[in-house]
C-alpha positions, 0 to 999 in steps of 0.5 A: 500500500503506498502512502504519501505525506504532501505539503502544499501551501498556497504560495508554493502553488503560485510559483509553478513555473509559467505552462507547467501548469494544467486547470481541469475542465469545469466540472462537479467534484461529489465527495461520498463520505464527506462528513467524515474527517478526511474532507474537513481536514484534508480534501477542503484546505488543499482544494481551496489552496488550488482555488487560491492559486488560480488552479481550478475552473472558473466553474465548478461545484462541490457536492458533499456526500453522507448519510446524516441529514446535515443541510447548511451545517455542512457548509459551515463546518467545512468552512471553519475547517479552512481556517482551523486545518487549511492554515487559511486567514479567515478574512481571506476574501475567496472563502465566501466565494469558495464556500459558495460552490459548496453544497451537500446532499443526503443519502443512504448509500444502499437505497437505489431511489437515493442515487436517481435524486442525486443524478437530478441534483448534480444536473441541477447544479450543473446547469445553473452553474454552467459546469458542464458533464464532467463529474470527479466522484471520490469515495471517502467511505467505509470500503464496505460501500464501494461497490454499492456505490459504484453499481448505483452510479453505473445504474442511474447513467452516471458513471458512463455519461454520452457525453463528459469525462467521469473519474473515480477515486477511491480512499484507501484502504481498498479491502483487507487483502487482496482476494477482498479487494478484488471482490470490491474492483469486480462492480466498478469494472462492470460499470465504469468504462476503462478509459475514463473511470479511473478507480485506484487500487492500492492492493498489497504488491499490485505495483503502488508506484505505478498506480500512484503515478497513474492517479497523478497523471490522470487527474486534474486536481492532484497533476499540478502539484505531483512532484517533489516540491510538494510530496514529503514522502512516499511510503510503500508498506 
């Protein structure tokens, strides 16, 4: 399993060379377990560090994921968690604008009739921020979940859009040893096409390097500052 400590400040992201550089096409980022720690902490702060360096669309969306029927407490939680975890001012003038992008829906990751919702949502946020069909979904859940949540993807049409790029990430740990792991990456191959649906796999020696590599260079928000400026070190355990 690889694991990787990054430390990324604003400053260091405005200082990347002129053309170095790639912003991701406008599209929605749907977080699936958002009101865990991981995106208060961590996924939020270096998000808005990209949005500070002028790094992300001018048109995108963030759609938090969970089951707990939290409403506009989510966006205030996520916004203290800039301030308290983000090592961000919170007089800084784009929070509101960032925080602005937020948005959060509930649902219960095993009821079918929850995911068509959440496809007319995402199509609602879409059209009324001009976004376009690109959607990035990132599992930050219990493993138990993936798969379920990937099949009722794939069944509502959002994993394989007529048009638009869809990738999925996948939080490690991915399963509890590899005859799990597999079990868990069987849906998503049925449902996600090969070329645009990216699910990273960190299964014990099933070549970490290479898929961290492969994560890097096929997503949009990590590429710009996966290099050895930013990345403290990689471990492979």
């Amino acid at each position: 399993m690889a694991t990787m400590q990054m430390s990324v400040r604003a400053e260091d992201l405005s200082q990347l060379p002129k053309g170095v550089e790639r912003i991701p096409d406008p599209g929605v980022l749907v977080i699936f377990g958002a009101s865990g720690d991981l995106t208060k902490r961590k996924l939020l702060p270096a998000l808005f560090h990209l949005f500070q360096a002028k790094l992300l669309p001018k048109q995108f969306a963030i759609v938090g994921v969970a089951r707990r029927p939290l409403g506009d407490e989510f966006v205030a939680d996520m916004r203290s968690g800039l301030v308290e975890f983000g090592d961000v001012d919170a007089s800084d003038p784009k929070i509101d604008d960032f925080v602005s992008r937020i948005s959060y829906f509930p649902l219960n990751f095993d009821d079918p009739s929850h995911y068509a919702n959440l496809k007319t949502e995402l199509d609602r946020i879409a059209q009324e921020k001009g976004i376009g069909p690109d959607r990035l979904f990132y599992l930050a859940t219990a493993p138990e979940f993936f798969a379920g949540i990937v099949e009722n993807l794939g069944a509502q049409g959002m994993a394989q859009p007529e048009k638009g790029r869809v990738v999925v990430v996948i939080e490690k740990p991915f399963g509890h040893d590899l005859d799990s792991a597999r079990k868990a990456e069987s849906p998503g191959q049925r449902r996600l096409p090969g070329e645009p649906g990216l699910p990273h796999r960190p299964l014990p020696g099933q070549g970490d390097g290479a898929e961290s590599a492969g994560l890097s260079l096929a997503n949009g928000i990590f590429e710009p500052i996966w290099k050895r400026n930013y990345i403290d070190h990689v471990q492979i355990t």
